[in-house]
Biopython code that builds the backbone (N, CA, C, O; Angstrom):
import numpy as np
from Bio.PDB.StructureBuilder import StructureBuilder

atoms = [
    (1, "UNK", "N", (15.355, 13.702, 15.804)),
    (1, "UNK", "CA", (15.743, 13.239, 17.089)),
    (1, "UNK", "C", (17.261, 13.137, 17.118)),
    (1, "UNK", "O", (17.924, 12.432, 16.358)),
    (2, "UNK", "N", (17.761, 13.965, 18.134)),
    (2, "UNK", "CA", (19.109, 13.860, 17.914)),
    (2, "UNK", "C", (19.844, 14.010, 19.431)),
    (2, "UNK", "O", (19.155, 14.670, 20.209)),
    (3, "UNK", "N", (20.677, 13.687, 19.796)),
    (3, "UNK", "CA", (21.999, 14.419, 21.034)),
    (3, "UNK", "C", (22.404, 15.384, 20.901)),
    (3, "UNK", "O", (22.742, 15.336, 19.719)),
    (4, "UNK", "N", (22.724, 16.580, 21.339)),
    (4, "UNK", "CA", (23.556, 17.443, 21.129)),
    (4, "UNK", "C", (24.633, 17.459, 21.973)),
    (4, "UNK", "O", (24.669, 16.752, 22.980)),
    (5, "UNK", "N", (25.641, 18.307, 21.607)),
    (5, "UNK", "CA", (26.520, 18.947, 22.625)),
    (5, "UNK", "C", (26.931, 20.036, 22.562)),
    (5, "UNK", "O", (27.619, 20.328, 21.584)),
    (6, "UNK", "N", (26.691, 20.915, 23.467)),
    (6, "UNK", "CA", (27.186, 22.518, 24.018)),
    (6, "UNK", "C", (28.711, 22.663, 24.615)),
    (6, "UNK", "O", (29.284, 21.929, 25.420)),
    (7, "UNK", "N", (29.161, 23.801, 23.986)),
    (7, "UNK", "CA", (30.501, 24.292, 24.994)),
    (7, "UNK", "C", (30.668, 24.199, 25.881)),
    (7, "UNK", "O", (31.783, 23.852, 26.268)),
    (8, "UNK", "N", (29.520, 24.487, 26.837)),
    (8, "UNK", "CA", (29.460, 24.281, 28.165)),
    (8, "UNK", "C", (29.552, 22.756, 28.646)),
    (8, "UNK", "O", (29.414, 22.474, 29.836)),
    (9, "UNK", "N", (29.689, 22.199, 28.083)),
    (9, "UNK", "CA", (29.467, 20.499, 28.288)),
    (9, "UNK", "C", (28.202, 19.603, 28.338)),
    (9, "UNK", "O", (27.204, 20.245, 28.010)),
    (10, "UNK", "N", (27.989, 18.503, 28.604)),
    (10, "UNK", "CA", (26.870, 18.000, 28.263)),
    (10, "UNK", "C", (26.015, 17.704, 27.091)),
    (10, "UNK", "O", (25.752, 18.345, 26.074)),
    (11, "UNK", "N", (25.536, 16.138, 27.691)),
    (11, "UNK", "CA", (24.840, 16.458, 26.293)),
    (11, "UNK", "C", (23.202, 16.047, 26.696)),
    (11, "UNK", "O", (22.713, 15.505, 27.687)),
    (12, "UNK", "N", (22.633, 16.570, 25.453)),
    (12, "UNK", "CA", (20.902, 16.694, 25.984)),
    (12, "UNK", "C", (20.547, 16.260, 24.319)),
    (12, "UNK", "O", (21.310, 16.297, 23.354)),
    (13, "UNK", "N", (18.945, 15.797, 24.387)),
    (13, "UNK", "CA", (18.287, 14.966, 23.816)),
    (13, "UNK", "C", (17.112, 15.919, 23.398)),
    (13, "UNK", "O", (16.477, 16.558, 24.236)),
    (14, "UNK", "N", (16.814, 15.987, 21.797)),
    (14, "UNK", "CA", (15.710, 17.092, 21.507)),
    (14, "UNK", "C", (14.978, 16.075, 20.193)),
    (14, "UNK", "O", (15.510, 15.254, 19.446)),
    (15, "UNK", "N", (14.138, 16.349, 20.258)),
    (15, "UNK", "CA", (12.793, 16.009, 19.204)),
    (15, "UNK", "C", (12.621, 16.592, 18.117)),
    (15, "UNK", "O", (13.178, 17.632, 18.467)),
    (16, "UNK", "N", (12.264, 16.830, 16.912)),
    (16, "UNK", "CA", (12.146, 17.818, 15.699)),
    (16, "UNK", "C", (10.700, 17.302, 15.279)),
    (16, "UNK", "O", (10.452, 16.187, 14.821)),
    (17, "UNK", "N", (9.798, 18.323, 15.522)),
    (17, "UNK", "CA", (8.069, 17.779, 14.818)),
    (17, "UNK", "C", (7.383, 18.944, 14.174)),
    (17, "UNK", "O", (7.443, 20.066, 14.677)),
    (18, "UNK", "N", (6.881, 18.749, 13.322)),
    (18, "UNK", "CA", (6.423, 19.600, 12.560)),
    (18, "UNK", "C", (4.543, 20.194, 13.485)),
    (18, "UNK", "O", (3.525, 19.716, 13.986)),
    (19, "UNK", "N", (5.134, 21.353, 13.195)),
    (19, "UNK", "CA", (3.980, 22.255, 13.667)),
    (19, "UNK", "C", (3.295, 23.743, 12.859)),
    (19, "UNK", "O", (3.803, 24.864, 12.845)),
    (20, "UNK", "N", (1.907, 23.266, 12.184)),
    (20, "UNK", "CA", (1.767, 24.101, 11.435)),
    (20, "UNK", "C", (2.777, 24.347, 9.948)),
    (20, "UNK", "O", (3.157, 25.442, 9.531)),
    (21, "UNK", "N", (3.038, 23.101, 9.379)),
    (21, "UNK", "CA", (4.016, 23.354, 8.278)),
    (21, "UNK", "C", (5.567, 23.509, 8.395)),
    (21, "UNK", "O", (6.425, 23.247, 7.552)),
    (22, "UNK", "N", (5.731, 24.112, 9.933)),
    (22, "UNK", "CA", (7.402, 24.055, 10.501)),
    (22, "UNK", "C", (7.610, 23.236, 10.667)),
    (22, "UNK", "O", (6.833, 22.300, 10.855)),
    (23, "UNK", "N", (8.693, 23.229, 10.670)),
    (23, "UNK", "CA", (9.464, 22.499, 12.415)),
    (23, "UNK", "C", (9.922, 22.935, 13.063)),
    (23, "UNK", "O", (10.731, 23.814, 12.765)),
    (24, "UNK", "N", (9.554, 22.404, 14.979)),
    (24, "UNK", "CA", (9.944, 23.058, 15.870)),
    (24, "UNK", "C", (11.138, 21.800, 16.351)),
    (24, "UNK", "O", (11.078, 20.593, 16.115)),
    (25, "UNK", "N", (12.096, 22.490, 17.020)),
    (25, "UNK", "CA", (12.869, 21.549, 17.867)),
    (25, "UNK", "C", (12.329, 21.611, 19.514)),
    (25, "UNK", "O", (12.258, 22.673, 20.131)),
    (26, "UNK", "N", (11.965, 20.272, 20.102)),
    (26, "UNK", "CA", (11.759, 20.356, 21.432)),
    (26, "UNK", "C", (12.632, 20.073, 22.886)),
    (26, "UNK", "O", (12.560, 19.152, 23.700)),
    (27, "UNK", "N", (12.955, 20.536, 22.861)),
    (27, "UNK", "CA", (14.190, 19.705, 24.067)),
    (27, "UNK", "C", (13.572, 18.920, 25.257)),
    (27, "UNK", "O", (12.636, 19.346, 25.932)),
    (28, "UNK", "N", (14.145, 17.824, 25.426)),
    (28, "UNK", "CA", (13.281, 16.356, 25.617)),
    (28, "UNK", "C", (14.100, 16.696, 27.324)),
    (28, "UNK", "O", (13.667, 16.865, 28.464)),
    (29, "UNK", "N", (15.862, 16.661, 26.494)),
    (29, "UNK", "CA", (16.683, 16.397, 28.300)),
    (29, "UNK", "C", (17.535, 15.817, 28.132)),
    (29, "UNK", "O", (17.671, 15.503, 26.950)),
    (30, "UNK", "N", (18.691, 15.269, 29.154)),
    (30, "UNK", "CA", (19.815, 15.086, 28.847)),
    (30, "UNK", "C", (19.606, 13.719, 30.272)),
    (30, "UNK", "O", (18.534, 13.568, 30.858)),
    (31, "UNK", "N", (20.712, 12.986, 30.538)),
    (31, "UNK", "CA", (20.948, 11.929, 31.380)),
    (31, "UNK", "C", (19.735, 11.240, 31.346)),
    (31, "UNK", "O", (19.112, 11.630, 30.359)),
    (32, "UNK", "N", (19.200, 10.516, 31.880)),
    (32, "UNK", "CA", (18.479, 9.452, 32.223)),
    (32, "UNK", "C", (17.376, 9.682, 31.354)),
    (32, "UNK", "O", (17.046, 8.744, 30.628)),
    (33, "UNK", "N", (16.492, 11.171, 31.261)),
    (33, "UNK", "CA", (15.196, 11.176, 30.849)),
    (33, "UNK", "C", (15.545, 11.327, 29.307)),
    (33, "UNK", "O", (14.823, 10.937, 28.388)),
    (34, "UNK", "N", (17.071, 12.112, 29.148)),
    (34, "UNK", "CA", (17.503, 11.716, 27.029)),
    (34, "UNK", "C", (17.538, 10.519, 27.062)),
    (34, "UNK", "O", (16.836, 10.106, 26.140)),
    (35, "UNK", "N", (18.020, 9.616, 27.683)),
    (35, "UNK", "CA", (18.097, 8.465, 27.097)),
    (35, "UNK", "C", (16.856, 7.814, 27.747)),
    (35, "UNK", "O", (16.895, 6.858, 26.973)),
    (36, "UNK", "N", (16.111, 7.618, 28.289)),
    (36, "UNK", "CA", (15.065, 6.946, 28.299)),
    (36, "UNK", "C", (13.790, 7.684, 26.531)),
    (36, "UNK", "O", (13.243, 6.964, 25.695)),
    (37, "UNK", "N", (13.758, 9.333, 26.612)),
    (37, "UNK", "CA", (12.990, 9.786, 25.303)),
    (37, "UNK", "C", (13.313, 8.682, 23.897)),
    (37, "UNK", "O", (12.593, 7.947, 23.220)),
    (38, "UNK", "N", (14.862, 9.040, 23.895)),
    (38, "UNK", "CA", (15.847, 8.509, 23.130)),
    (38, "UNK", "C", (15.233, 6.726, 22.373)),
    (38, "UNK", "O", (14.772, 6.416, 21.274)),
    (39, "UNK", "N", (15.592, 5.821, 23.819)),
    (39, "UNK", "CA", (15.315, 4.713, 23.340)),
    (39, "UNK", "C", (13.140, 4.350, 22.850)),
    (39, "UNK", "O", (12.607, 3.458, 22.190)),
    (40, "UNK", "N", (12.524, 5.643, 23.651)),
    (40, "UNK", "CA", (11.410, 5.274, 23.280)),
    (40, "UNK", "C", (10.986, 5.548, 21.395)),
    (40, "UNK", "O", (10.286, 4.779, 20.736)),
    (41, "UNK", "N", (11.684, 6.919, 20.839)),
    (41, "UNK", "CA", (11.558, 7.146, 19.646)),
    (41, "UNK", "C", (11.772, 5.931, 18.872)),
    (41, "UNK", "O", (11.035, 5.414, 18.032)),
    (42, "UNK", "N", (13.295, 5.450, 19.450)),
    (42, "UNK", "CA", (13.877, 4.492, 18.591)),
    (42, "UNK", "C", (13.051, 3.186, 18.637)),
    (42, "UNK", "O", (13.167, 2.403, 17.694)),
    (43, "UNK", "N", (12.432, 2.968, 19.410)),
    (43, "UNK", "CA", (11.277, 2.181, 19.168)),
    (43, "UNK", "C", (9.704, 2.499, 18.378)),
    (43, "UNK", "O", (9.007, 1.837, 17.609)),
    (44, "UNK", "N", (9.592, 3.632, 18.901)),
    (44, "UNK", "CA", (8.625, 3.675, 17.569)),
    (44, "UNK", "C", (8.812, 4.002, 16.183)),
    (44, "UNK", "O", (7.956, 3.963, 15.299)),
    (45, "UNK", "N", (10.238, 4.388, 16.069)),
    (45, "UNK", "CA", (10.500, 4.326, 14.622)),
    (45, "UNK", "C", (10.794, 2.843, 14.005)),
    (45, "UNK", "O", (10.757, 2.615, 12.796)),
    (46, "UNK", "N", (11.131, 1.739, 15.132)),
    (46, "UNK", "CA", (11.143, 0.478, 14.767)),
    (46, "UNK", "C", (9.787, -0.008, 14.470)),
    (46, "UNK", "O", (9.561, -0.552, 13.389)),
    (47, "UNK", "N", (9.029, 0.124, 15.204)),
    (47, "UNK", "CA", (7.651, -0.430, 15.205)),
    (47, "UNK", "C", (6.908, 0.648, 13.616)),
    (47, "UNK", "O", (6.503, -0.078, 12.708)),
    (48, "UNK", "N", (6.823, 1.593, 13.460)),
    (48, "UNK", "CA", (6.809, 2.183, 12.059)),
    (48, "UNK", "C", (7.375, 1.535, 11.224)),
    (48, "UNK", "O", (6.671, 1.076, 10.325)),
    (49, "UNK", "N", (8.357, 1.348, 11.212)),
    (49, "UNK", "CA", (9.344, 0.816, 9.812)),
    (49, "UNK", "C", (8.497, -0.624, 9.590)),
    (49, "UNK", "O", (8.070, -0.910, 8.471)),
    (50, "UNK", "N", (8.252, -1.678, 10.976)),
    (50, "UNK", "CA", (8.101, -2.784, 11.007)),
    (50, "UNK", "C", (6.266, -2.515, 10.360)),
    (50, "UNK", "O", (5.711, -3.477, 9.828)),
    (51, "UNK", "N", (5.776, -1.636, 10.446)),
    (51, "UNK", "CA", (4.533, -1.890, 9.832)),
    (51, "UNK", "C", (4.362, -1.723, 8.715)),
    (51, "UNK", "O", (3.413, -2.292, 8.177)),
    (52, "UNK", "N", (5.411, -0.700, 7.808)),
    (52, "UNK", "CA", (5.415, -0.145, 6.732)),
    (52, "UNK", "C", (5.713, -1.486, 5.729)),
    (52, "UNK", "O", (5.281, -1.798, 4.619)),
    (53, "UNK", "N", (6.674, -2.125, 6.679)),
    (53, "UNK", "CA", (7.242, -3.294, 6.085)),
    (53, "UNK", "C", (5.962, -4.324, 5.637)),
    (53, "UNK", "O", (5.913, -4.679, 4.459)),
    (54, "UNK", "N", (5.046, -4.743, 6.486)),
    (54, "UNK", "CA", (3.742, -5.640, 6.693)),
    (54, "UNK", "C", (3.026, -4.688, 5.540)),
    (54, "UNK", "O", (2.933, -5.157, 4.406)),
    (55, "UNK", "N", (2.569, -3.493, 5.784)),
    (55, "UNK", "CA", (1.986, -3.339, 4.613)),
    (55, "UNK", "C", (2.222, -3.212, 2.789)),
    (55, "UNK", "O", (1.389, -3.141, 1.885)),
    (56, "UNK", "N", (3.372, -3.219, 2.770)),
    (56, "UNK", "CA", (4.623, -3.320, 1.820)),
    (56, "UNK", "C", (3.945, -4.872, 1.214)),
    (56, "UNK", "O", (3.284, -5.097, 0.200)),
    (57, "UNK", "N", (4.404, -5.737, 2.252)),
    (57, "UNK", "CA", (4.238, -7.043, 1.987)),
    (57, "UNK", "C", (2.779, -7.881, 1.601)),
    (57, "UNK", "O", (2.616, -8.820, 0.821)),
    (58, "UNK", "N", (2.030, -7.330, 2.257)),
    (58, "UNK", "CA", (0.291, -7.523, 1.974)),
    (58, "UNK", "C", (0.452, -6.571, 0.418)),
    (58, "UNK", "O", (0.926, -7.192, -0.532)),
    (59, "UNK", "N", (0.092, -5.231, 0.220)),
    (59, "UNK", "CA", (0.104, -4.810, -1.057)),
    (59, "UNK", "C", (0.414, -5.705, -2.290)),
    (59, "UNK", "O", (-0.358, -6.070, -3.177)),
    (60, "UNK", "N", (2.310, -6.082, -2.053)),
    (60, "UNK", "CA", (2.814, -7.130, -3.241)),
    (60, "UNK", "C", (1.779, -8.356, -3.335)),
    (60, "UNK", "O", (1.381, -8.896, -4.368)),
    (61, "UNK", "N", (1.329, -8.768, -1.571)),
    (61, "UNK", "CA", (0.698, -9.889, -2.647)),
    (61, "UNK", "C", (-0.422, -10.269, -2.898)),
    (61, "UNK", "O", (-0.814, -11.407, -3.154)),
    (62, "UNK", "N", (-1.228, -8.875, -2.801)),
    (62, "UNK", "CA", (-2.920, -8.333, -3.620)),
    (62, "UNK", "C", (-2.283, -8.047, -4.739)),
    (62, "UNK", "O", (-3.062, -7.847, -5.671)),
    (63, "UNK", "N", (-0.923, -7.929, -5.063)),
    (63, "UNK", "CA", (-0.960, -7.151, -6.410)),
    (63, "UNK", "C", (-0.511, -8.798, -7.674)),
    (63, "UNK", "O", (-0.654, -8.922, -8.890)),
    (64, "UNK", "N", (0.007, -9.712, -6.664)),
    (64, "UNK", "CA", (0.103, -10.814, -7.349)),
    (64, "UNK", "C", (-1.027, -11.698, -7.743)),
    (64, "UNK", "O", (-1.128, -12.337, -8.791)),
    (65, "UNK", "N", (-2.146, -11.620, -6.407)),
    (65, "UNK", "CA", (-3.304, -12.212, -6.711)),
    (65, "UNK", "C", (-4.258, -11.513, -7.764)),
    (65, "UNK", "O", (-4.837, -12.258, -8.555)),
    (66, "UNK", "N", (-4.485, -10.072, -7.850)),
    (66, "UNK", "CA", (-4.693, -9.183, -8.703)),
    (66, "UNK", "C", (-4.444, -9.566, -10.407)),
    (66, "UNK", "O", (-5.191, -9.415, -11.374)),
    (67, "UNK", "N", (-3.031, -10.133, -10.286)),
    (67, "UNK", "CA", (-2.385, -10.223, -11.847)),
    (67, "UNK", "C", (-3.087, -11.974, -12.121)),
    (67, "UNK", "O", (-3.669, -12.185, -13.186)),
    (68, "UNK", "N", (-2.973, -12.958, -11.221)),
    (68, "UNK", "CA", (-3.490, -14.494, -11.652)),
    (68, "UNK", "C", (-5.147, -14.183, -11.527)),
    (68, "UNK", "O", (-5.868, -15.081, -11.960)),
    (69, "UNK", "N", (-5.935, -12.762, -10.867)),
    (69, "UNK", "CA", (-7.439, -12.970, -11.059)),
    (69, "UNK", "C", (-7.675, -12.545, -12.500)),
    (69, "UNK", "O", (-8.488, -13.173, -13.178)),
    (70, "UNK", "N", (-6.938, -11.405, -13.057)),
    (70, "UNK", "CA", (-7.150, -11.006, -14.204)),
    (70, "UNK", "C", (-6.761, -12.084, -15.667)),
    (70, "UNK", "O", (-7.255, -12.074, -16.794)),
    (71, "UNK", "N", (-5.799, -12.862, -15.132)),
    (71, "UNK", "CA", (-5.758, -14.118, -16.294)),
    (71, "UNK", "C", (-6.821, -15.341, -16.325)),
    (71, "UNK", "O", (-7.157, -16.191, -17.149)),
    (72, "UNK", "N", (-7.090, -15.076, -15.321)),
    (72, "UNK", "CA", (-8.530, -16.021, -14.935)),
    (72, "UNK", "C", (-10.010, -15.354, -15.794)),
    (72, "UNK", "O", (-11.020, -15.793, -16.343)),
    (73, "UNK", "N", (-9.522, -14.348, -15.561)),
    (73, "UNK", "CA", (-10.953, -13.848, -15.900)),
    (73, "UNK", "C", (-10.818, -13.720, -17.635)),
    (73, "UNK", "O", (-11.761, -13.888, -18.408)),
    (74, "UNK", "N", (-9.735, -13.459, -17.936)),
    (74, "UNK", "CA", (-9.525, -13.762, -19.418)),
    (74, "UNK", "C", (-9.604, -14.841, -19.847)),
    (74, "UNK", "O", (-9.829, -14.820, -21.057)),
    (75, "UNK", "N", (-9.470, -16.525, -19.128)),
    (75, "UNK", "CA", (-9.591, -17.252, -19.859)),
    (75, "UNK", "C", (-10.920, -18.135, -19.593)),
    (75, "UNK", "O", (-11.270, -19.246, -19.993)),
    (76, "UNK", "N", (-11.553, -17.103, -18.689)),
    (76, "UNK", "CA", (-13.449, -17.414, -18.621)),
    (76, "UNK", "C", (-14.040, -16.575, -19.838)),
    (76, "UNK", "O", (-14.829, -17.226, -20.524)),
    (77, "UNK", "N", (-13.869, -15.555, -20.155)),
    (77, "UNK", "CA", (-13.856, -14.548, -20.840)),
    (77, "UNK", "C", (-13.666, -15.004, -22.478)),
    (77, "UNK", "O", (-14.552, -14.658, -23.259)),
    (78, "UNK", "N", (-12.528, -15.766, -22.973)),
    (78, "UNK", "CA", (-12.514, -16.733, -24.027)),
    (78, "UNK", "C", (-13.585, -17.604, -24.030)),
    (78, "UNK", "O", (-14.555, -17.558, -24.787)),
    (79, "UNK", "N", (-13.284, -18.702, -22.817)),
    (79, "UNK", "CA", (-14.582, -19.884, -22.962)),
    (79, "UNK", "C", (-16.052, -19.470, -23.011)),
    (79, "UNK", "O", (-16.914, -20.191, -23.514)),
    (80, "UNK", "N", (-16.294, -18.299, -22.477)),
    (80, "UNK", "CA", (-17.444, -18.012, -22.573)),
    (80, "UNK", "C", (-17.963, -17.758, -24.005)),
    (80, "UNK", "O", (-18.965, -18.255, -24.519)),
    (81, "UNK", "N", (-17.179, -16.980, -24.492)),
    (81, "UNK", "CA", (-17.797, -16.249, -26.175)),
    (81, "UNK", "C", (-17.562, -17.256, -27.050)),
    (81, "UNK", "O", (-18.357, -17.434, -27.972)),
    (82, "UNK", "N", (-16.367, -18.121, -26.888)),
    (82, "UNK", "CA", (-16.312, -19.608, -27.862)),
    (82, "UNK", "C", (-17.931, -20.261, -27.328)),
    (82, "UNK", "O", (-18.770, -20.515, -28.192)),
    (83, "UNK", "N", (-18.168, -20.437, -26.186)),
    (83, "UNK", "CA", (-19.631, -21.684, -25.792)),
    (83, "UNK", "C", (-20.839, -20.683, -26.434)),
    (83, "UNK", "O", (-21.909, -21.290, -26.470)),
    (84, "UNK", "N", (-20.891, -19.876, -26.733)),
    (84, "UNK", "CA", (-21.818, -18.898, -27.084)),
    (84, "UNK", "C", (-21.702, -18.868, -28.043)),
    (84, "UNK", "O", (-22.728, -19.195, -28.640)),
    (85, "UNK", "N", (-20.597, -18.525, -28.877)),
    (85, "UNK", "CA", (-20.748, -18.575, -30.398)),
    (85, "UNK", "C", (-20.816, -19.647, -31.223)),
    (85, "UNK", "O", (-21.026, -19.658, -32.436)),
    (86, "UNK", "N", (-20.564, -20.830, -30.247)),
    (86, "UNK", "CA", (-20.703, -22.329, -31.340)),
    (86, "UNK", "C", (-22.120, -22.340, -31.193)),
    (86, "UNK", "O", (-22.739, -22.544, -32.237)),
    (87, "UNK", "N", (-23.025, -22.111, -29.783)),
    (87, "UNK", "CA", (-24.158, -22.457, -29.745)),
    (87, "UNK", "C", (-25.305, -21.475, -30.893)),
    (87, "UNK", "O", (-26.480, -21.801, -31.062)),
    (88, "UNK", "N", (-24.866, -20.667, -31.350)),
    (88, "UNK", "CA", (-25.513, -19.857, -32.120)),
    (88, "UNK", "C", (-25.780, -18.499, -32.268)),
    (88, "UNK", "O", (-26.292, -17.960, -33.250)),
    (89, "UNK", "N", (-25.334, -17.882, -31.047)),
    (89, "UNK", "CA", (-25.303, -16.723, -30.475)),
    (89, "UNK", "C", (-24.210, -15.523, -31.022)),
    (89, "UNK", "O", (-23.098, -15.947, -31.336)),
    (90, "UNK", "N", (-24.412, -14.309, -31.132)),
    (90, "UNK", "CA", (-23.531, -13.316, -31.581)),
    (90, "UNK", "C", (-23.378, -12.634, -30.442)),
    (90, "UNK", "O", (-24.100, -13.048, -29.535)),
    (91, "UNK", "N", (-22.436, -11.405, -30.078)),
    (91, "UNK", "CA", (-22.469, -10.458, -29.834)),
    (91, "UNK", "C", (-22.823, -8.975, -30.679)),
    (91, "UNK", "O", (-22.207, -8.469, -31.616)),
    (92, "UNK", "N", (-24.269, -8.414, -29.843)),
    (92, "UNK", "CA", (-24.701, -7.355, -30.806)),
    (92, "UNK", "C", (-23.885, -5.976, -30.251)),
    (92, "UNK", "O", (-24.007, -5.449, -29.145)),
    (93, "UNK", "N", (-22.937, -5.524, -31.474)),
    (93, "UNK", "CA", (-22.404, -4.155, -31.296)),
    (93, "UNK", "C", (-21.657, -3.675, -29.418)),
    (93, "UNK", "O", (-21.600, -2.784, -28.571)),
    (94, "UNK", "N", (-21.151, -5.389, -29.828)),
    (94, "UNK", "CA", (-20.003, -5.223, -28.114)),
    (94, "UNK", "C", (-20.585, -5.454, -27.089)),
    (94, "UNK", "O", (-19.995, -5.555, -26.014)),
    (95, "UNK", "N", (-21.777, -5.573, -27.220)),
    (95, "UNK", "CA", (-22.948, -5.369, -25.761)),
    (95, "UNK", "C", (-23.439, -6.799, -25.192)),
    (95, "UNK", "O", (-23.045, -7.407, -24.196)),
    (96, "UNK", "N", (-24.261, -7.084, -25.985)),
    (96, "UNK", "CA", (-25.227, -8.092, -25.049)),
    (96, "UNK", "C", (-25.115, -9.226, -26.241)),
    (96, "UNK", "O", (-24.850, -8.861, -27.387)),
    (97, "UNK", "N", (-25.336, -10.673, -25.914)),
    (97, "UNK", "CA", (-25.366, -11.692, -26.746)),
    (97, "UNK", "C", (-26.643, -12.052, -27.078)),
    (97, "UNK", "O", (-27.396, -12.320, -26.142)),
    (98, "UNK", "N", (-27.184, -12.139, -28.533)),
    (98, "UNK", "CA", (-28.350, -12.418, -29.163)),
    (98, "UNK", "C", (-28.160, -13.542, -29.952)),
    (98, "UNK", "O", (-27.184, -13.901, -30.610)),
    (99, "UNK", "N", (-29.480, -14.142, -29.744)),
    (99, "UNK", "CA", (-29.541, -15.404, -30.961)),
    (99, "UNK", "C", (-29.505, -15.037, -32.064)),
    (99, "UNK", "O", (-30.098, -14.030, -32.450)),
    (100, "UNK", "N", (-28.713, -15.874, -32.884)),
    (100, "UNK", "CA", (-29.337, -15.904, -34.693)),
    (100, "UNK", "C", (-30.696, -16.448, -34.863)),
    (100, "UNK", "O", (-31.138, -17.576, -34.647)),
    (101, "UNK", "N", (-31.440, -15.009, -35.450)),
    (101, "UNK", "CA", (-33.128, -15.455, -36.218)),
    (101, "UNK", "C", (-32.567, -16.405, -37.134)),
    (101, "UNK", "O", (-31.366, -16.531, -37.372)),
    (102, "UNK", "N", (-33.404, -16.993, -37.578)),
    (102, "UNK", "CA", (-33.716, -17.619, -39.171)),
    (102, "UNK", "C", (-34.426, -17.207, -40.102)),
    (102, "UNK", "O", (-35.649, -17.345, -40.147)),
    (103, "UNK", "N", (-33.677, -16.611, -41.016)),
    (103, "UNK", "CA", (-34.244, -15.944, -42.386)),
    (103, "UNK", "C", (-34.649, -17.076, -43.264)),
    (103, "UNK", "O", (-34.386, -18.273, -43.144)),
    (104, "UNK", "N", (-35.422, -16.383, -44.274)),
    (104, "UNK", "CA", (-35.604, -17.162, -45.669)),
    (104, "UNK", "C", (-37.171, -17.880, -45.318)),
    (104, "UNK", "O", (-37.814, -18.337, -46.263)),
    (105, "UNK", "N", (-37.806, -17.954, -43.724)),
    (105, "UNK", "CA", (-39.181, -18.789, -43.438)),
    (105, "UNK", "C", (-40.481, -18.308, -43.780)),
    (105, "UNK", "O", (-41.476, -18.990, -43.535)),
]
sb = StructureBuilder()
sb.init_structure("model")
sb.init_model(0)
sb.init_chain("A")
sb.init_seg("    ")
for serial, (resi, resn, name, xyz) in enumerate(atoms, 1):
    if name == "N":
        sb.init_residue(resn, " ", resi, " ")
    sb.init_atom(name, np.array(xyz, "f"), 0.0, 1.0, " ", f" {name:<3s}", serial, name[0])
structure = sb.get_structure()
């Protein structure tokens, strides 16, 4: 999105959007209707930026809650196999928790 100006004088207001992998330039116009195109882009590139921003900001802080769920779950993850292994219980070959039989009966 830009102004131009020609030799001939004047200046006019054009668009650049990709079509099929190009880009085409569109010519929007010059006096009232460039600057009315003009200020509408510049608003939706505000309103873009302003969302990019919001989602920017949500992401960081799933990615903070993300990092305090995973220390949580590590220190359920401890208490659990300590309450299990005092009570008598093993873990068989990483998997599932089994009681200790009693040999020697």
């Amino acid at each position: 999105m830009a102004w131009e100006s020609r030799r001939r004088g004047g200046r006019y207001y054009t668009r650049t959007r990709r079509v099929d992998g190009r880009f085409v330039r569109e010519y929007v116009g010059g006096g009232i209707a460039g600057e009315l195109a003009a200020s509408l882009d510049a608003m939706d590139r505000e309103h873009r930026a302003e969302s990019q921003r919001q989602r920017k900001a949500e992401s960081e802080a799933l990615r903070a809650l993300d990092g305090m769920l995973a220390g949580l779950h590590d220190t359920c993850d401890v208490v659990t196999k300590g309450t299990l292994a005092s009570a008598g219980y093993y873990q068989h070959d990483h998997g599932e928790w089994r009681r200790r039989g009693k040999r020697g009966n």
